[in-house]
TORKOL-4160 file (C-alpha; in steps of 0.2 Angstrom, whole numbers, padded with zeros to 4 digits, m for minus):
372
<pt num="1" X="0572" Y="m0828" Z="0875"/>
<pt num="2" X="0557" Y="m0830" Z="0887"/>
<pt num="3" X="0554" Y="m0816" Z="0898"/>
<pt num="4" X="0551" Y="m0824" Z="0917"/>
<pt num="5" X="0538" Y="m0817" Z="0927"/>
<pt num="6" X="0544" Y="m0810" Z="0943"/>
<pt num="7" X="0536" Y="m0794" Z="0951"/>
<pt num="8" X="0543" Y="m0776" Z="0952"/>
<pt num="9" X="0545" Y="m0777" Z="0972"/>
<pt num="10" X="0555" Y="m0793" Z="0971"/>
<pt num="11" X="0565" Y="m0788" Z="0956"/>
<pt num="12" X="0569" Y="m0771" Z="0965"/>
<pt num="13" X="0573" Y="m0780" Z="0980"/>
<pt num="14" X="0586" Y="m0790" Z="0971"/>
<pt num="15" X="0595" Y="m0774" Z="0962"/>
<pt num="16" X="0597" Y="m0767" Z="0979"/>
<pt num="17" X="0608" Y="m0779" Z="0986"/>
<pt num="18" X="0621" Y="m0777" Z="0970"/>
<pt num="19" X="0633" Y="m0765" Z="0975"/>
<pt num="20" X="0638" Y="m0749" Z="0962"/>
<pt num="21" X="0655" Y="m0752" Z="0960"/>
<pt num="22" X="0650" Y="m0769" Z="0952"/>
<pt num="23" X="0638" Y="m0763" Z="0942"/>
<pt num="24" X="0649" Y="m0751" Z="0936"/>
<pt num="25" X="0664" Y="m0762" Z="0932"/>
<pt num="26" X="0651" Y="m0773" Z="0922"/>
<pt num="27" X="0647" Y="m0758" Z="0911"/>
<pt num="28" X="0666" Y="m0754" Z="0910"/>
<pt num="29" X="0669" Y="m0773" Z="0905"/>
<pt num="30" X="0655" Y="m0771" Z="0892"/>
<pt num="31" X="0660" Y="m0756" Z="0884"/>
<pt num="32" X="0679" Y="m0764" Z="0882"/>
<pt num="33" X="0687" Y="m0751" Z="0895"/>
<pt num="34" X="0692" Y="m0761" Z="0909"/>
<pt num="35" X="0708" Y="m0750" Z="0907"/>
<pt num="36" X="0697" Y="m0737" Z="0918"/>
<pt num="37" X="0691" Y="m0747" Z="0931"/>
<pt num="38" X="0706" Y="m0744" Z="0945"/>
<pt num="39" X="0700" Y="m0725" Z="0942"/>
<pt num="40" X="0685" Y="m0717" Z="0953"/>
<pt num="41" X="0684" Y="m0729" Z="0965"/>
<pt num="42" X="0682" Y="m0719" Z="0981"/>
<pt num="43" X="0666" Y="m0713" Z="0969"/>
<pt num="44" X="0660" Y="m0728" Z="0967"/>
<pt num="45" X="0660" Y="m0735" Z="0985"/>
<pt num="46" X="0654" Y="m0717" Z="0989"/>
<pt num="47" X="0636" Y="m0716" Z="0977"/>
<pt num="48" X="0621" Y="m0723" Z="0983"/>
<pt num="49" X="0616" Y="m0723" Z="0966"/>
<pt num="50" X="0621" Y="m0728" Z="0949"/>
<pt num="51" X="0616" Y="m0711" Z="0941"/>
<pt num="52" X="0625" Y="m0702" Z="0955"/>
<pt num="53" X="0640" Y="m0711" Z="0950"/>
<pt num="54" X="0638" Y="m0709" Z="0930"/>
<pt num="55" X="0634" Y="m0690" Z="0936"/>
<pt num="56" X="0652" Y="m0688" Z="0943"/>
<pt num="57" X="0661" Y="m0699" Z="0930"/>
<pt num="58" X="0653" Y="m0686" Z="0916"/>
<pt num="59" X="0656" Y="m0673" Z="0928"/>
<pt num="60" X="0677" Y="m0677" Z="0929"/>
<pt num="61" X="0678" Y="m0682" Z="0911"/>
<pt num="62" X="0670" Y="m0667" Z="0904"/>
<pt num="63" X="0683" Y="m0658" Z="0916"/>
<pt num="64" X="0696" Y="m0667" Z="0907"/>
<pt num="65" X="0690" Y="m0660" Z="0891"/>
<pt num="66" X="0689" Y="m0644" Z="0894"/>
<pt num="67" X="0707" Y="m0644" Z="0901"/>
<pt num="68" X="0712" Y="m0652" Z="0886"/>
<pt num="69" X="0702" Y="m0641" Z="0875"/>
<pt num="70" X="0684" Y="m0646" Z="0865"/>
<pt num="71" X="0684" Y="m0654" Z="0849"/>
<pt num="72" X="0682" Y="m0644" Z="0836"/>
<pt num="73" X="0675" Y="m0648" Z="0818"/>
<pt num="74" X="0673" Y="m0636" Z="0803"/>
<pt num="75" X="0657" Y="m0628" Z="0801"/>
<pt num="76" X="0648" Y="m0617" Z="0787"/>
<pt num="77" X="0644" Y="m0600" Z="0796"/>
<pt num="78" X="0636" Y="m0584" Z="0788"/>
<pt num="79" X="0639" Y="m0567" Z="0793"/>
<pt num="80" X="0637" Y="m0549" Z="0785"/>
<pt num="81" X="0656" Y="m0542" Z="0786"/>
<pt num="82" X="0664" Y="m0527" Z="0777"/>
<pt num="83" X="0675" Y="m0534" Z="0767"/>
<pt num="84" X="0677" Y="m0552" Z="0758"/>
<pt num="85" X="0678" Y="m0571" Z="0767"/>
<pt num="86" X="0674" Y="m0587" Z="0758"/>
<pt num="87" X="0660" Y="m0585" Z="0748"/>
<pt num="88" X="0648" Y="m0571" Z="0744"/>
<pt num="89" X="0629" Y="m0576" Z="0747"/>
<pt num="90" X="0623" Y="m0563" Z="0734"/>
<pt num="91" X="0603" Y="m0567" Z="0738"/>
<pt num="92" X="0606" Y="m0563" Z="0756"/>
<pt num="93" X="0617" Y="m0551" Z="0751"/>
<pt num="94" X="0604" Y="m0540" Z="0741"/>
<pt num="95" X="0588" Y="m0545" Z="0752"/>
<pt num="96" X="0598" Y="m0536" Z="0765"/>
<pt num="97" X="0603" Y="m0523" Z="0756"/>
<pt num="98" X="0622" Y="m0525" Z="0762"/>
<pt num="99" X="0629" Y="m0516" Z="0747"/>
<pt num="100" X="0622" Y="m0500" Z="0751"/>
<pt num="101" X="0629" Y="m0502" Z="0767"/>
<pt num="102" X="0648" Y="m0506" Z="0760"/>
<pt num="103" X="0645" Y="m0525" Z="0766"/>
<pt num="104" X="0642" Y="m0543" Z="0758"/>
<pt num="105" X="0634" Y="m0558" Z="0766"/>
<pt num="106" X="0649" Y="m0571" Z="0764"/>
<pt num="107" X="0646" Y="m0589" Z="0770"/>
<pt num="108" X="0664" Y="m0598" Z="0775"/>
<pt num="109" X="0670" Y="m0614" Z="0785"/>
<pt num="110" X="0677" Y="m0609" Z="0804"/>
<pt num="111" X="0683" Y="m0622" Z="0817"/>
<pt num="112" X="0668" Y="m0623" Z="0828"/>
<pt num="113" X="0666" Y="m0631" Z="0848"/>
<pt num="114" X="0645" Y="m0633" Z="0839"/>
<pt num="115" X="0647" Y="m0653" Z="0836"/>
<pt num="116" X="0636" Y="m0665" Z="0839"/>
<pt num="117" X="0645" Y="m0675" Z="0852"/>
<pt num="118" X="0646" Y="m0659" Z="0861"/>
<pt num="119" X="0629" Y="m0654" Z="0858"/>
<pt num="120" X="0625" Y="m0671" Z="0867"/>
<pt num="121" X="0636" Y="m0670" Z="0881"/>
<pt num="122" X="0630" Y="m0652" Z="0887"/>
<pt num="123" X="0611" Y="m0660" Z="0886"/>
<pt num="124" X="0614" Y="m0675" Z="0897"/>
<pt num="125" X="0624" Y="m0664" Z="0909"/>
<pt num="126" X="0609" Y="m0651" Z="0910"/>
<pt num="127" X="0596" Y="m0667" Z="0912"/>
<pt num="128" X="0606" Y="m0672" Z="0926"/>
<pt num="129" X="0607" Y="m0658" Z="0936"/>
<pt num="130" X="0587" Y="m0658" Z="0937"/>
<pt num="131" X="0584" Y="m0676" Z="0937"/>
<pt num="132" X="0575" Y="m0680" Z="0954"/>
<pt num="133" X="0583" Y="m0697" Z="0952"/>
<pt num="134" X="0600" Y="m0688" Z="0959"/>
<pt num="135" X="0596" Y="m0690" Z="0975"/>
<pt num="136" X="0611" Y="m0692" Z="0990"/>
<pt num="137" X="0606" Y="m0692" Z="1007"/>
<pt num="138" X="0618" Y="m0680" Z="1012"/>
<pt num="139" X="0607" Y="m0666" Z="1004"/>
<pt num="140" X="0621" Y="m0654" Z="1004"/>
<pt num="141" X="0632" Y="m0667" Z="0993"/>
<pt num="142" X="0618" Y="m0667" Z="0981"/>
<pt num="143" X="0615" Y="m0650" Z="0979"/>
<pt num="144" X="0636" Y="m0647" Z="0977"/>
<pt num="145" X="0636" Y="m0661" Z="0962"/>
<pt num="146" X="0620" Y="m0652" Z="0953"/>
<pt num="147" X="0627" Y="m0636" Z="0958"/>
<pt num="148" X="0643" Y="m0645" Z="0949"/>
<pt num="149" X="0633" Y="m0650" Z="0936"/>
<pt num="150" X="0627" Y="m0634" Z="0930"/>
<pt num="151" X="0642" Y="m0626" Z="0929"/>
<pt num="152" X="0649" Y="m0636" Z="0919"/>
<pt num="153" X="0634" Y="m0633" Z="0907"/>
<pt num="154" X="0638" Y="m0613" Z="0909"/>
<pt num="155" X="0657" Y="m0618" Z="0903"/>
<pt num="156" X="0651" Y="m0624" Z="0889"/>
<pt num="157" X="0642" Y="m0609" Z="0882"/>
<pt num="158" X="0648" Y="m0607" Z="0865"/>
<pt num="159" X="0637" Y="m0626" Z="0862"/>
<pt num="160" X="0620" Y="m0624" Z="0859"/>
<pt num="161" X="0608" Y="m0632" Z="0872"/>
<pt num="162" X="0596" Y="m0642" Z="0859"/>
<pt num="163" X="0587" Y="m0658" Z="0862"/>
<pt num="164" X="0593" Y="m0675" Z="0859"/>
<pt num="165" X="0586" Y="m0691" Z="0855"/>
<pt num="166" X="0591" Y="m0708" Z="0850"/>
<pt num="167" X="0593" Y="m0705" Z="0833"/>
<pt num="168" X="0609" Y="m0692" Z="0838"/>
<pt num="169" X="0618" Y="m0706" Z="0845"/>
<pt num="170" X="0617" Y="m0716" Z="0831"/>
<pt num="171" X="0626" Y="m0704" Z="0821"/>
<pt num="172" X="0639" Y="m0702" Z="0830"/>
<pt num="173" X="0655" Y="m0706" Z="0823"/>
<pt num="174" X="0671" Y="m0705" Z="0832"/>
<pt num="175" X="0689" Y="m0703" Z="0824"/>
<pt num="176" X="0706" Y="m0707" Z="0832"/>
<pt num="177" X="0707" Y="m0691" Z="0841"/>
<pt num="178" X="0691" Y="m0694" Z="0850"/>
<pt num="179" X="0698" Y="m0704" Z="0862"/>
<pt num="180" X="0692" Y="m0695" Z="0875"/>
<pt num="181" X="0676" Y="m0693" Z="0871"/>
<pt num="182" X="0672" Y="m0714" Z="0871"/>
<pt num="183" X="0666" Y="m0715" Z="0886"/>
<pt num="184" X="0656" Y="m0698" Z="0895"/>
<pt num="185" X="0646" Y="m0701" Z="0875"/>
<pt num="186" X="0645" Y="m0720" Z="0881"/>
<pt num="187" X="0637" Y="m0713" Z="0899"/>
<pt num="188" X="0626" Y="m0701" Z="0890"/>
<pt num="189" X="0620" Y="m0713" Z="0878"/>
<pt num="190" X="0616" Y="m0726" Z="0895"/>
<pt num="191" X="0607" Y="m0710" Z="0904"/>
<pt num="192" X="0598" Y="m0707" Z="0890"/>
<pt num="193" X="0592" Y="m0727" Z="0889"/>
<pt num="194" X="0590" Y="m0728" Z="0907"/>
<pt num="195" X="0580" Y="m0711" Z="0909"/>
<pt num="196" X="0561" Y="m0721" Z="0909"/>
<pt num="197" X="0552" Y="m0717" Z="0926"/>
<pt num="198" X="0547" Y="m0731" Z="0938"/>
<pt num="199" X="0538" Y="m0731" Z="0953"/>
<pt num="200" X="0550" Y="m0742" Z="0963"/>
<pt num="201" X="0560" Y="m0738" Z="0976"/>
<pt num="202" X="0577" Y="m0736" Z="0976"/>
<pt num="203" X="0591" Y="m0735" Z="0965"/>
<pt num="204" X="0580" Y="m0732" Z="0950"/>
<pt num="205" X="0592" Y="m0731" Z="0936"/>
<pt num="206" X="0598" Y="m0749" Z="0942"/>
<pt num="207" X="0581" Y="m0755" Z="0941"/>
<pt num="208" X="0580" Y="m0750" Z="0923"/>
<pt num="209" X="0595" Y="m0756" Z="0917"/>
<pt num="210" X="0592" Y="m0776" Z="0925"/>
<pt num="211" X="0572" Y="m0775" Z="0923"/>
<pt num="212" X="0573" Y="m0778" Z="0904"/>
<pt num="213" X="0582" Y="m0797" Z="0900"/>
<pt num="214" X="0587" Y="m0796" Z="0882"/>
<pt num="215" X="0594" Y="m0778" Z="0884"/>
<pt num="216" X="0604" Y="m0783" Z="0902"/>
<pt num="217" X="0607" Y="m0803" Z="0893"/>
<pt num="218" X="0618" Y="m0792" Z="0880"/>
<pt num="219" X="0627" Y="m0782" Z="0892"/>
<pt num="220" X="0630" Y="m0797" Z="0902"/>
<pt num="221" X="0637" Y="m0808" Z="0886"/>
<pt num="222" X="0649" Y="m0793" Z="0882"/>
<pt num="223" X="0656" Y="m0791" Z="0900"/>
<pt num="224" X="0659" Y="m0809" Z="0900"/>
<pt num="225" X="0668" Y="m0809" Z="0883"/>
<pt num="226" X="0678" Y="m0795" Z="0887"/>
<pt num="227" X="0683" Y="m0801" Z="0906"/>
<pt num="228" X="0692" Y="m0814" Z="0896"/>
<pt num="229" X="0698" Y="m0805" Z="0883"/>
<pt num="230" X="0706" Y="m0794" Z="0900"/>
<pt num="231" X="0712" Y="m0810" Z="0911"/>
<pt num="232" X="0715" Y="m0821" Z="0899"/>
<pt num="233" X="0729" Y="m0814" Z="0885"/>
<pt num="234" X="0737" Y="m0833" Z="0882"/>
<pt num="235" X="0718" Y="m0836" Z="0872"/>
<pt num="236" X="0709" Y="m0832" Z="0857"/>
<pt num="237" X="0690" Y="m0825" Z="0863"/>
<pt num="238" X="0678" Y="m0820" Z="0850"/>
<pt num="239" X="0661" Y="m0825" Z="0848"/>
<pt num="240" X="0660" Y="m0838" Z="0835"/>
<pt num="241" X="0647" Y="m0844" Z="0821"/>
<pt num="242" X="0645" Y="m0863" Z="0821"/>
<pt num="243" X="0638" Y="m0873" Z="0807"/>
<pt num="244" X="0628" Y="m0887" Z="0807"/>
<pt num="245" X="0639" Y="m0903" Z="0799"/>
<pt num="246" X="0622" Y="m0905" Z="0786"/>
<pt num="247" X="0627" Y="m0916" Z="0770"/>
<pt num="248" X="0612" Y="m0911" Z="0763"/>
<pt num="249" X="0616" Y="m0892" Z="0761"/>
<pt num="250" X="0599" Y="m0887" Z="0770"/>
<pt num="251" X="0599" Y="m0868" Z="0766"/>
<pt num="252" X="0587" Y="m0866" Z="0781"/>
<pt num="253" X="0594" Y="m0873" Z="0794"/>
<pt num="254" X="0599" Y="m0857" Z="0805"/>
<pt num="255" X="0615" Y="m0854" Z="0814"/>
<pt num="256" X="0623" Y="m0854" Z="0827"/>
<pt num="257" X="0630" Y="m0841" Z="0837"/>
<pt num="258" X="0641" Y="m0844" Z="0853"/>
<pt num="259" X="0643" Y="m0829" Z="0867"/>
<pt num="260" X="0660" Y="m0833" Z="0870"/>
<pt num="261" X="0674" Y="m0844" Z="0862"/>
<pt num="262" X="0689" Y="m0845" Z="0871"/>
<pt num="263" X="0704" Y="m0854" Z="0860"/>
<pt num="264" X="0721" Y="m0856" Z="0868"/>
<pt num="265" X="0736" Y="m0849" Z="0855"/>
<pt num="266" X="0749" Y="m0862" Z="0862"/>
<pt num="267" X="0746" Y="m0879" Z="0856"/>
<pt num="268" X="0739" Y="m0892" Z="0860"/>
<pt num="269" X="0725" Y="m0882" Z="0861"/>
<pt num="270" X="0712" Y="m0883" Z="0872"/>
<pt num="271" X="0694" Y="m0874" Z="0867"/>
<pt num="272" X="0680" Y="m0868" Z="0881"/>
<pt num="273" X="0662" Y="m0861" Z="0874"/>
<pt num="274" X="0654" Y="m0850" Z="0887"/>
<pt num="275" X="0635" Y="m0847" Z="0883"/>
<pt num="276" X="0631" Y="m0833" Z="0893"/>
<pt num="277" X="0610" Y="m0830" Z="0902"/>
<pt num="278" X="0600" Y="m0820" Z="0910"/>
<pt num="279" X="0583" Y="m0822" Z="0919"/>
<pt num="280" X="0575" Y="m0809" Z="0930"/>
<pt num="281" X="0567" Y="m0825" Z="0941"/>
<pt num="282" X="0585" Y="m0829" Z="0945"/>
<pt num="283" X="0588" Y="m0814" Z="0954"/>
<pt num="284" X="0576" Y="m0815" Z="0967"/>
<pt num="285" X="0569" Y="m0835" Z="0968"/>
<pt num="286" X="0577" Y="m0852" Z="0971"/>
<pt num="287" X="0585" Y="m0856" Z="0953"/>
<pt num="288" X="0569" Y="m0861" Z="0942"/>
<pt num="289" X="0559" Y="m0869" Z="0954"/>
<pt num="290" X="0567" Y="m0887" Z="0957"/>
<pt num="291" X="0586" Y="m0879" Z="0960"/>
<pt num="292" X="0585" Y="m0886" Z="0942"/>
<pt num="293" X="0594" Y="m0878" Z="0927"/>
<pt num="294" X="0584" Y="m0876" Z="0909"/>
<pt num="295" X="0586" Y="m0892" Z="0898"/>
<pt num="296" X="0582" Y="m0879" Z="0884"/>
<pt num="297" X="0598" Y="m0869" Z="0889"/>
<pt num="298" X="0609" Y="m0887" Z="0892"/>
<pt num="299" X="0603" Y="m0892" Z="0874"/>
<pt num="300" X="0609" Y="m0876" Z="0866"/>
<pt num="301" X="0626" Y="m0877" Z="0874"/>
<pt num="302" X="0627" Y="m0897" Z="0871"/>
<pt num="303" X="0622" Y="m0895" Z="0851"/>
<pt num="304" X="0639" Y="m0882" Z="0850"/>
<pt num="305" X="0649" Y="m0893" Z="0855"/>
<pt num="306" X="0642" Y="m0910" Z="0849"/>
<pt num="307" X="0641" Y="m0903" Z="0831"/>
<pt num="308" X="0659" Y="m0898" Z="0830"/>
<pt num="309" X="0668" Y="m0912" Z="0834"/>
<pt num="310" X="0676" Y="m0917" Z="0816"/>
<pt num="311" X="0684" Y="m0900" Z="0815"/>
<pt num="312" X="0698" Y="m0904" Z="0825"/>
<pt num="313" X="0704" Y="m0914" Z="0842"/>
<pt num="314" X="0702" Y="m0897" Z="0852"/>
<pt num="315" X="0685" Y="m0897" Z="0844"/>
<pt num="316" X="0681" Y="m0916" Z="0851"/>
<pt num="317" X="0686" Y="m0912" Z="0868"/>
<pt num="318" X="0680" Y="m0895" Z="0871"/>
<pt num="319" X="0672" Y="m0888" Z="0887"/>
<pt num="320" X="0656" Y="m0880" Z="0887"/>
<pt num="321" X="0647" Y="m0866" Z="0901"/>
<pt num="322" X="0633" Y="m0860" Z="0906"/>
<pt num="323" X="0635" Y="m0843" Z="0915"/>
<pt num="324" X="0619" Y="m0835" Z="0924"/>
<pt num="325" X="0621" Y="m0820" Z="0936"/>
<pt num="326" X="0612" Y="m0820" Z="0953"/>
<pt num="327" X="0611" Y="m0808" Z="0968"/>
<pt num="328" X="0608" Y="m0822" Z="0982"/>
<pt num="329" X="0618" Y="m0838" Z="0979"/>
<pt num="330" X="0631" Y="m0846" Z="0969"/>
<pt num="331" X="0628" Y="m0866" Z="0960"/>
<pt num="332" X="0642" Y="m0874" Z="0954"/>
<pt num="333" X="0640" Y="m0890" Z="0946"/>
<pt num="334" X="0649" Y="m0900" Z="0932"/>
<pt num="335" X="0646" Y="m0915" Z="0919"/>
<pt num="336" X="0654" Y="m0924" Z="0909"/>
<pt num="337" X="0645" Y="m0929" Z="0894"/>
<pt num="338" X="0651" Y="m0939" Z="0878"/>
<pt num="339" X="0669" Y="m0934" Z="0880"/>
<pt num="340" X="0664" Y="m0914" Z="0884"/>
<pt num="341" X="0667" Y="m0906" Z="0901"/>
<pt num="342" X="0650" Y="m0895" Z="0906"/>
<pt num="343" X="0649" Y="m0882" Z="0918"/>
<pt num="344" X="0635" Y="m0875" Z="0926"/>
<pt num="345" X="0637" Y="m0860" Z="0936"/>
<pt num="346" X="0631" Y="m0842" Z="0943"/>
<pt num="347" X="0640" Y="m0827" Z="0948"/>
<pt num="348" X="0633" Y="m0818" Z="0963"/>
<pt num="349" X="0634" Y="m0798" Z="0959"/>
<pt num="350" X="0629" Y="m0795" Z="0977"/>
<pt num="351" X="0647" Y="m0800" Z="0982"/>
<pt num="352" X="0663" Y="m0789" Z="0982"/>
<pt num="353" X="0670" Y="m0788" Z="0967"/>
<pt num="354" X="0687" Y="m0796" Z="0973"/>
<pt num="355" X="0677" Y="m0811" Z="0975"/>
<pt num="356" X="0665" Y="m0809" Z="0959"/>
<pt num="357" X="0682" Y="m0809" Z="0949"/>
<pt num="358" X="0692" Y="m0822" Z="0958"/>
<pt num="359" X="0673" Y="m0833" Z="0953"/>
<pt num="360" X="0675" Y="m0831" Z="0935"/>
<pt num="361" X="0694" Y="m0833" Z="0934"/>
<pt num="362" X="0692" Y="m0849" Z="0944"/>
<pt num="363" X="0680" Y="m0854" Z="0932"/>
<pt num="364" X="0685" Y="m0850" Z="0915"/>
<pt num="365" X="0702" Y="m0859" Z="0920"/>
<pt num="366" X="0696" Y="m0873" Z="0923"/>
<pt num="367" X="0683" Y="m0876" Z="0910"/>
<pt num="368" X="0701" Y="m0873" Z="0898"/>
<pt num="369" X="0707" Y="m0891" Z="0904"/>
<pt num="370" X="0702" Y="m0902" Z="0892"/>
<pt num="371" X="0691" Y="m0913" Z="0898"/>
<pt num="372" X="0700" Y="m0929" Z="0893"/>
């Protein structure tokens, strides 16, 4: 991808206009847990800011857990006791001189709250209560969510408070009774990314998480596939590797990858290919200069489809889209090329999210009727 230059100001200008609620339902989309996104609404009208409102989802959920009790996980714990448990460390045992003392250094496995994805849940909310990011301008609403904040950190005493990096979070590993962890770890892990300071002004942690393409370009391409997964039950979505129709058996022709495939389970079947992309210029600047969209972008999307046209009839007929966000105005145009329907389109994130969603339902429907 080829970064475009746009300046901070502008950038910043652009991210202001997005409202939070939408910028959290498109981290809900991404994440594939659109089944929380009627929750904490009055919070996400409410926030100024998107780390206020990460703050007060962590907040509630590590309420939630501590209503429901920690998760536990065995852990190997050493302690002189009178008496026997589990096993006797005899080199401890002696350098301490506990026989004399009618005692023995055991070692033995206890349930323990001391697990990593609590370790990294008590950091995060001890990093937010001092972040100077928090800011509210009630001041008194911001001091009750650090005050908040910090109290959740006392509850959660029997963790140790240790740093965390990015190396914790690749670790992690969440079995079938950690349902409720998913997503305050997925929040910390976003604070955790999103913590690099700018000099902007305004919602910093917004900033950070748009300012960079190719990290935003994959959250964008998720929320994308998984709004459809959401909206659209009657179809197959996945994203799909395509290989070129070479008779020659190159073995260094690359493939290809689509963002979204959309498939519909009834027959006949009707396919749509949504290529998904993001440009910081495109927030904040007519689209690319001449209102005209990148021919390198059109060809990509017109090679996925051309190249799979012996597969089958769905395949010779399929629809194609190209997806770009905005923040200042919507294009909507359409061709049809060689038998394939192609759309080219935005989404403006500036507008309610009733609207944002009734866009891309409107859309994907209609690039599911075949073409011919």
């Amino acid at each position: 991808m080829t970064t475009s230059t746009v300046s901070g100001d502008a950038l910043a200008e652009a991210v202001s206009r997005i409202p939070i609620r939408n910028a959290w339902y498109l981290l809900l989309y991404a994440w594939d847990m659109a089944s929380y996104r009627g929750r904490w609404t009055a919070e996400a009208e409410a926030s100024p800011t998107l780390l206020g409102l990460l703050a007060r989802i962590l907040a509630s959920a590590t309420r939630n857990l501590l209503r429901r009790q920690l998760g536990r996980a065995f852990a190997i714990r050493g302690q002189t006791i009178r008496g026997l448990r589990g096993r006797i460390d005899l080199t401890a045992s002696l350098k301490r001189l506990t026989f004399q003392r009618g005692a023995a250094h055991c070692t033995f496995s206890e349930l323990s709250v001391d697990t990593p994805k609590n370790r990294i849940l008590k950091a995060t909310l001890q990093r937010l209560a001092s972040d100077p990011r928090l800011w509210h301008e009630n001041s008194q609403m911001e001091a009750s969510l650090r005050h908040e904040l910090r109290g959740l950190v006392r509850l959660l005493e029997a963790v140790p408070l240790v740093p965390i990096s990015s190396t914790d979070f690749s670790r992690l590993q969440l079995g079938r009774n950690d349902r409720d962890y998913a997503l305050p770890l997925t929040i910390c892990a976003l604070v955790h990314r999103l913590e690099m300071p700018t000099e902007n002004v305004g919602d910093q942690t917004l900033f950070a998480l748009f300012r960079d393409e190719i990290k935003f370009h994959q959250l964008f391409e998720r929320f994308a596939r998984n709004f459809c997964r959401v909206h659209f039950p009657e179809c197959h979505v996945r994203p799909e590797t395509l290989k070129w129709p070479d008779e020659l058996g190159c073995e260094l022709v690359p493939a290809m990858r689509t963002d979204v495939t959309l498939t519909t389970k009834s027959l006949p079947s009707h396919r749509l290919v949504i290529d998904t992309k993001y440009y910081i210029a495109a927030l904040s600047a007519s689209f690319y200069g001449n209102d005209k969209f990148r021919s390198d972008n059109l060809y990509q999307l017109y090679a996925y489809l051309r190249t799979q046209e012996q597969q089958s009839p769905s395949h010779h007929v399929a629809s194609g889209m190209l997806l770009y966000p905005t923040t200042s105005y919507e294009l909507g145009e359409a061709m049809l090329v060689q038998g394939h329907r192609i759309q080219l389109a935005t989404v403006d994130l500036s507008q309610q999210w009733e609207k944002i969603e009734a866009r891309l339902l409107s859309l994907v429907a209609s690039g599911l009727v075949s073409a011919t």
